[in-house]
MARRO-759584 format. One record per residue (C-alpha): residue number from 0; residue in three letters; x, y, z. Coordinates in nm, 3 decimals, decimal comma. Layout:
BEGIN
PT  nr rest      px      py      pz
PT NUM  ALA       X       Y       Z
...
END
This chain:
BEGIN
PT  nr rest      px      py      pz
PT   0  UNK   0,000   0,000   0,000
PT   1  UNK   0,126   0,334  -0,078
PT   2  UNK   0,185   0,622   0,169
PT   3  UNK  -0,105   0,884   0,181
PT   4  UNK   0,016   1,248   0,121
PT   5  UNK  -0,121   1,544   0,290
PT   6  UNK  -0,019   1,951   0,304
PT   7  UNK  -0,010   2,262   0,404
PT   8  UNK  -0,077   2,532   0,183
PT   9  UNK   0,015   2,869   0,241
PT  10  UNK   0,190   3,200   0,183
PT  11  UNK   0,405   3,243   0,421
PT  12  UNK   0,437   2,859   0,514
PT  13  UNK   0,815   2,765   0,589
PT  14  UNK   0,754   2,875   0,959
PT  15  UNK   0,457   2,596   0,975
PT  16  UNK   0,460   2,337   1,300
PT  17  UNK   0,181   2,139   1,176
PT  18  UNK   0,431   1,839   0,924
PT  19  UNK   0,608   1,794   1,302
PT  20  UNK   0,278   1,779   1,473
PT  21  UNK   0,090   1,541   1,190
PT  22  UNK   0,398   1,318   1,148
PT  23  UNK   0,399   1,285   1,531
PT  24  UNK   0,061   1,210   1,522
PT  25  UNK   0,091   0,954   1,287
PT  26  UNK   0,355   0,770   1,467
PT  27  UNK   0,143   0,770   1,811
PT  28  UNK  -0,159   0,594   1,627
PT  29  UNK   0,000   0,368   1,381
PT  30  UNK  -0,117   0,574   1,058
PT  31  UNK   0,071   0,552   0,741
PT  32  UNK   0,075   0,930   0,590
PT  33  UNK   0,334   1,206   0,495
PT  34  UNK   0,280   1,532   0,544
PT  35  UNK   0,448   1,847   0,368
PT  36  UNK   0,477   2,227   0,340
PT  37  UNK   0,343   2,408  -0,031
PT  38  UNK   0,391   2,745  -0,051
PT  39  UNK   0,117   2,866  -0,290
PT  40  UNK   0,134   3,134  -0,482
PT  41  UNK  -0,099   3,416  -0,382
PT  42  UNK  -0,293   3,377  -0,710
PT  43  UNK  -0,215   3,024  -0,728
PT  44  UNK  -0,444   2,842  -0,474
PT  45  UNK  -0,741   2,681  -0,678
PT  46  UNK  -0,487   2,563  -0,915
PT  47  UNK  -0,240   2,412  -0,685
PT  48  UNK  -0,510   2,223  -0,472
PT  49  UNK  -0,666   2,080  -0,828
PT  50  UNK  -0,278   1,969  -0,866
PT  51  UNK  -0,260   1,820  -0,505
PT  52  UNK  -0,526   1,611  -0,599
PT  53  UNK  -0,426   1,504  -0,971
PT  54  UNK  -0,094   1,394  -0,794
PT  55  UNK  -0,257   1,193  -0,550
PT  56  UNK  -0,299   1,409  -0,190
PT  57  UNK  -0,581   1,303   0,023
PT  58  UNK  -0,646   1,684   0,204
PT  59  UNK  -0,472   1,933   0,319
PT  60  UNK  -0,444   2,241   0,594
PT  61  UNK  -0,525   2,572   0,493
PT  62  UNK  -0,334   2,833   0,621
PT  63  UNK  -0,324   3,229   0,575
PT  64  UNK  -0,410   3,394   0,368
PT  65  UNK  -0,603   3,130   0,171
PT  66  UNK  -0,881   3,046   0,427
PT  67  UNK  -1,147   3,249   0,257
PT  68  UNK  -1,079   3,094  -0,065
PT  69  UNK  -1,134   2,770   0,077
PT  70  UNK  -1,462   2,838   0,164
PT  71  UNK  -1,518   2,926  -0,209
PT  72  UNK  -1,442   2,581  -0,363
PT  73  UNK  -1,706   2,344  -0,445
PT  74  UNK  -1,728   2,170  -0,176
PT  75  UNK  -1,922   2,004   0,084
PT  76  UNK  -1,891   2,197   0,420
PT  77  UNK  -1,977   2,113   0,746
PT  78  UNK  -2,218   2,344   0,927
PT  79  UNK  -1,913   2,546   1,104
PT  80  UNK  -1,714   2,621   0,786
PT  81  UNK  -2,043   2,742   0,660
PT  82  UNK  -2,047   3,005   0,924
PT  83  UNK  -1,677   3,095   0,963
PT  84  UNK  -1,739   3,158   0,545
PT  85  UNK  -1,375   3,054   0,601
PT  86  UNK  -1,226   2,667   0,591
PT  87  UNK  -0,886   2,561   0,710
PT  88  UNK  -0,900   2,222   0,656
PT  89  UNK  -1,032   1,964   0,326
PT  90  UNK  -1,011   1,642   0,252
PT  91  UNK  -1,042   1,472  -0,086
PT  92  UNK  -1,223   1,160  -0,179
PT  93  UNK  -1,473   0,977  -0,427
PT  94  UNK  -1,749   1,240  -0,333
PT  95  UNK  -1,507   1,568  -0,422
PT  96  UNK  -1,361   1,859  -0,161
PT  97  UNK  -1,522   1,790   0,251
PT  98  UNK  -1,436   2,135   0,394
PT  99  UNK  -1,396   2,193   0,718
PT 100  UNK  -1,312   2,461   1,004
PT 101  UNK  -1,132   2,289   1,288
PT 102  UNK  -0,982   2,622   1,454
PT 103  UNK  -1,274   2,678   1,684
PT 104  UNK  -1,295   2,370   1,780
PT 105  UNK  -0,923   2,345   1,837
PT 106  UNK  -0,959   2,687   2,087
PT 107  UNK  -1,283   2,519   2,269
PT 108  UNK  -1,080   2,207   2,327
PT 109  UNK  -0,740   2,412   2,417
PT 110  UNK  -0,959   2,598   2,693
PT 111  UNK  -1,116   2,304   2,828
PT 112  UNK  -0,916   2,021   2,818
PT 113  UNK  -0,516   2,162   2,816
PT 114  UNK  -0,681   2,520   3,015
PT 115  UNK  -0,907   2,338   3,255
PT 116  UNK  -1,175   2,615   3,157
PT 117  UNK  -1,533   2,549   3,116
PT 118  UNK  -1,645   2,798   2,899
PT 119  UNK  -2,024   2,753   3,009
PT 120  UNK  -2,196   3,051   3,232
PT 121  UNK  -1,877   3,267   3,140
PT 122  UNK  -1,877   3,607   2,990
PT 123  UNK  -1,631   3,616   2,700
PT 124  UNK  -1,472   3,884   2,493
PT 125  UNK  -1,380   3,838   2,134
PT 126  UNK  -1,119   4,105   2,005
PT 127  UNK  -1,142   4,119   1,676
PT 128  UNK  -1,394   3,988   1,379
PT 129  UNK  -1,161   3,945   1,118
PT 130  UNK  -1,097   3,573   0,968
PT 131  UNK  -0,944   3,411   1,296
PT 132  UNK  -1,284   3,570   1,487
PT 133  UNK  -1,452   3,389   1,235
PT 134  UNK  -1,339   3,067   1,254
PT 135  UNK  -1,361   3,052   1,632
PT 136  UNK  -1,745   3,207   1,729
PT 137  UNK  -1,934   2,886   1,596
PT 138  UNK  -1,792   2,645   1,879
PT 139  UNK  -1,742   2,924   2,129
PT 140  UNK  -2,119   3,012   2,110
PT 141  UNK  -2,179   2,610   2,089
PT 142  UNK  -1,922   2,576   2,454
PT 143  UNK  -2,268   2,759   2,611
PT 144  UNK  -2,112   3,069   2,745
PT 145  UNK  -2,356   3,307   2,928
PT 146  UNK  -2,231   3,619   2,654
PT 147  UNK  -1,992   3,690   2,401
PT 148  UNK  -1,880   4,031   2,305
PT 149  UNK  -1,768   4,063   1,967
PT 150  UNK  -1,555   4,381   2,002
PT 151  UNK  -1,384   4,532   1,684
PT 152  UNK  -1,235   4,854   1,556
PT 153  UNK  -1,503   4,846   1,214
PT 154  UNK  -1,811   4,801   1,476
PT 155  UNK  -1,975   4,696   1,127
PT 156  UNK  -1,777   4,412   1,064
PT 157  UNK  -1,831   4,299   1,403
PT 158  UNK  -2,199   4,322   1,362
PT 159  UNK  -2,241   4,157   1,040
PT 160  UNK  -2,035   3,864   1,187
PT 161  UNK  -2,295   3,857   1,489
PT 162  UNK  -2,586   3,892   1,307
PT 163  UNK  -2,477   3,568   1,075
PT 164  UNK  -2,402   3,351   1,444
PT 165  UNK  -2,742   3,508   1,581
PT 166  UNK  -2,979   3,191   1,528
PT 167  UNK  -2,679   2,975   1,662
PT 168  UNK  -2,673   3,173   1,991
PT 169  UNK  -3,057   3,176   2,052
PT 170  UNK  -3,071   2,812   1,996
PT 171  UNK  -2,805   2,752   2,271
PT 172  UNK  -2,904   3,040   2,480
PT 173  UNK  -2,613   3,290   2,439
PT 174  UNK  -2,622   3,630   2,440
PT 175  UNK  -2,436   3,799   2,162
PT 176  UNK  -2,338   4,177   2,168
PT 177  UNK  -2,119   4,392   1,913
PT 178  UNK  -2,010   4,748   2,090
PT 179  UNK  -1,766   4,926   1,895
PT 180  UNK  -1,372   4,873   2,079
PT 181  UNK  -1,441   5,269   2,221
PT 182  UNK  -1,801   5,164   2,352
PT 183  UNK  -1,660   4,831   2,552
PT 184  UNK  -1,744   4,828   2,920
PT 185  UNK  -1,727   4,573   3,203
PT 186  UNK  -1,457   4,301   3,280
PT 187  UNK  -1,468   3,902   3,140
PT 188  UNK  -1,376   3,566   3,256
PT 189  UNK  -1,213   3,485   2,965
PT 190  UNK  -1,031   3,736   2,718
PT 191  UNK  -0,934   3,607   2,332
PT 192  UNK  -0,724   3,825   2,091
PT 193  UNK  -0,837   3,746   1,774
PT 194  UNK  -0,681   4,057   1,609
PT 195  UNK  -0,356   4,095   1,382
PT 196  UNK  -0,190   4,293   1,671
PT 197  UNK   0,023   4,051   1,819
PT 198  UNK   0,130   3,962   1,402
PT 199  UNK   0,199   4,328   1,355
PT 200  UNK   0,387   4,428   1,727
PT 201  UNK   0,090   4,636   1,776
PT 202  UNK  -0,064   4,809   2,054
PT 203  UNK  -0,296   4,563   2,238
PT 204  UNK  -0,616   4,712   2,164
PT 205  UNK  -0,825   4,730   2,502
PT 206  UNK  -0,766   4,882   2,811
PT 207  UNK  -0,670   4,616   3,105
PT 208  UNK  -1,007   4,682   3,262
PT 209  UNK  -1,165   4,409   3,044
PT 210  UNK  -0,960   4,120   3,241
PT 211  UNK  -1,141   4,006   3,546
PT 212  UNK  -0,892   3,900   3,861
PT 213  UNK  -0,755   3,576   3,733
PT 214  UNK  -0,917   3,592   3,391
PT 215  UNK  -0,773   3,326   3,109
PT 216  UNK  -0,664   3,557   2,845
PT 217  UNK  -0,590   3,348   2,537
PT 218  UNK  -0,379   3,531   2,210
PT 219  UNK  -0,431   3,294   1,894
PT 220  UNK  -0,095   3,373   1,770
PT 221  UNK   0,186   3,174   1,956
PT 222  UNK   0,530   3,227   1,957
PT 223  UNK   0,713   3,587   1,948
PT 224  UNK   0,416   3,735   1,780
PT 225  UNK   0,201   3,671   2,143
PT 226  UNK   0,481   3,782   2,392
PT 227  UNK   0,349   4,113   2,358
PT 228  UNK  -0,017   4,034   2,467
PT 229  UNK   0,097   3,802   2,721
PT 230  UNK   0,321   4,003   2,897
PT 231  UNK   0,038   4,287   2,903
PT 232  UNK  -0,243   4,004   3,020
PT 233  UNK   0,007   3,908   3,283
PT 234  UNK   0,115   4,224   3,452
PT 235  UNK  -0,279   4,279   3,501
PT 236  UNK  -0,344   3,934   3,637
PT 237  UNK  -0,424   3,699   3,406
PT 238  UNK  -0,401   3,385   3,379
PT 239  UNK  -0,241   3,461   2,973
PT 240  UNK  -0,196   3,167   2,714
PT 241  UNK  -0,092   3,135   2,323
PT 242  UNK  -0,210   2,999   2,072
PT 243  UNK   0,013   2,698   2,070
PT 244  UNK  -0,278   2,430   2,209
PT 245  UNK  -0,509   2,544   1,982
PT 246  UNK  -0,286   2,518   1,706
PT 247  UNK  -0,255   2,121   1,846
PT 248  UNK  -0,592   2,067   1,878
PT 249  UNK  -0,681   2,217   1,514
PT 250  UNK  -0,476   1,992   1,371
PT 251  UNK  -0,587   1,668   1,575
PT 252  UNK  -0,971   1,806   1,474
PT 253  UNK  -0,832   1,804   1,139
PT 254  UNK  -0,624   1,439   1,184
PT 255  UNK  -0,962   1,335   1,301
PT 256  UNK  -1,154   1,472   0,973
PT 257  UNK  -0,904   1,243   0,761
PT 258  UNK  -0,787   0,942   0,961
PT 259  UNK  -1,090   0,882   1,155
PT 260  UNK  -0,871   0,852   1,469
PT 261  UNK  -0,804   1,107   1,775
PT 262  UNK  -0,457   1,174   1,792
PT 263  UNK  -0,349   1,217   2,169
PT 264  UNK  -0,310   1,622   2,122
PT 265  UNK  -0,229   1,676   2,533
PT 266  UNK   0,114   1,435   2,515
PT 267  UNK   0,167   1,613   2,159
PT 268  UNK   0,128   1,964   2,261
PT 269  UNK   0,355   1,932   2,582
PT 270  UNK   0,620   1,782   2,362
PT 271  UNK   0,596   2,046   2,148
PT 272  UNK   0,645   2,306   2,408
PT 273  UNK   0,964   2,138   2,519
PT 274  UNK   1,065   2,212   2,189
PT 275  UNK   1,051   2,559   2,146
END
């Protein structure tokens, strides 16, 4: 039997974790796959996944900035992806492209299980409502928090992406609000920073009165791009983590989607730490 082949695509990709973390996986549960990097051209990306295919690939990761193009292939997508109008994650088979969004997912889990967290009752604040927002409100709202603010510098955009998760929050009983970043009040149990700040060395874009004594305060970006955020989330006594588990837990969402097996992200994860 051959080796199955799986990717990466993006632009930048070199700096990817995710062949280390998928060929790790594969090794802890026995599967027989290699995984690579593609850098895509930024006009390339519908071309070079048609190419992954003809050569054989059975799915790849989706990484910036291709995520909303994802979404736009014909494809069957799972209710989340649908949402997120964003997909980091598709698989190929006899019935086409299955697209998927595992990042949400991969926060909820990184909260609850590698965090200790439970979401549910908890007042949250999203920064941001950009891509990585996106991608992460679906299983947030579906973790049964009592309220998520959606707080972004275009109050608009921030809206709009409300107003598209508003039947999913009725249904499970979460309130959804959209103040503009100048208009937030109150403090939160849990703090996310879904925002290119921490990309771009940015200012962190709310005033430390939003983190509750012993908040969790969670940066998506990992790394040297979220020092920054969790220094600030520290000094003001947070509890601060990256974006490392959820990067971890993505991927075993997404090892999941083609393997049909649960990778053991906790063990992975902590040896990845050790790493860096």
């Amino acid at each position: 039997m051959s080796t199955d082949l799986y990717c990466v695509m993006g632009n930048p990709v070199e700096h990817s974790k995710s062949p280390w973390i998928h060929a790790r996986f594969a090794q802890l549960t026995g599967q027989d796959l290699r995984y690579e990097k593609r850098l895509v051209a930024r006009d390339a990306f519908a071309r070079t996944v048609q190419a992954f295919r003809d050569e054989g690939g059975k799915g790849c990761n989706v990484t910036v900035p291709f995520k909303f193009e994802a979404a736009a292939l014909p494809a069957r997508q799972t209710d989340r992806a649908r949402l997120a109008q964003a997909c980091n994650t598709l698989r190929f088979d006899d019935g086409g492209i299955y697209a998927d969004n595992t990042d949400g997912v991969g926060l909820v889990d990184d909260i609850t299980r590698n965090a200790g967290v439970d979401l549910a009752g908890c007042d949250v604040l999203l920064i941001g409502a950009g891509g990585a927002a996106a991608g992460v409100l679906g299983p947030l709202i579906e973790a049964r928090p009592e309220r998520i603010v959606v707080a972004n510098r275009t109050q608009g955009k921030a809206s709009s992406l409300m107003a598209r998760h508003a039947a999913l929050a009725a249904s499970h009983r979460v309130r959804l609000e959209a103040p503009g970043l100048h208009e937030l009040h109150g403090s939160f149990d849990i703090v996310i920073n879904a925002t290119s700040s921490s990309l771009s060395g940015g200012a962190i874009p709310v005033a430390p009165g939003v983190l509750r004594p012993g908040a969790l305060a969670c940066d998506l970006m990992y790394g040297p791009a979220a020092q920054g955020f969790i220094e600030w989330a520290q000094r003001h006594g947070a509890v601060a983590r990256d974006g490392l588990g959820m990067l971890v837990e993505q991927a075993a969402q997404a090892f999941l989607v083609w393997r049909g097996v649960r990778p053991p992200s906790a063990q992975v994860l902590a040896e990845l730490r050790a790493t860096l």
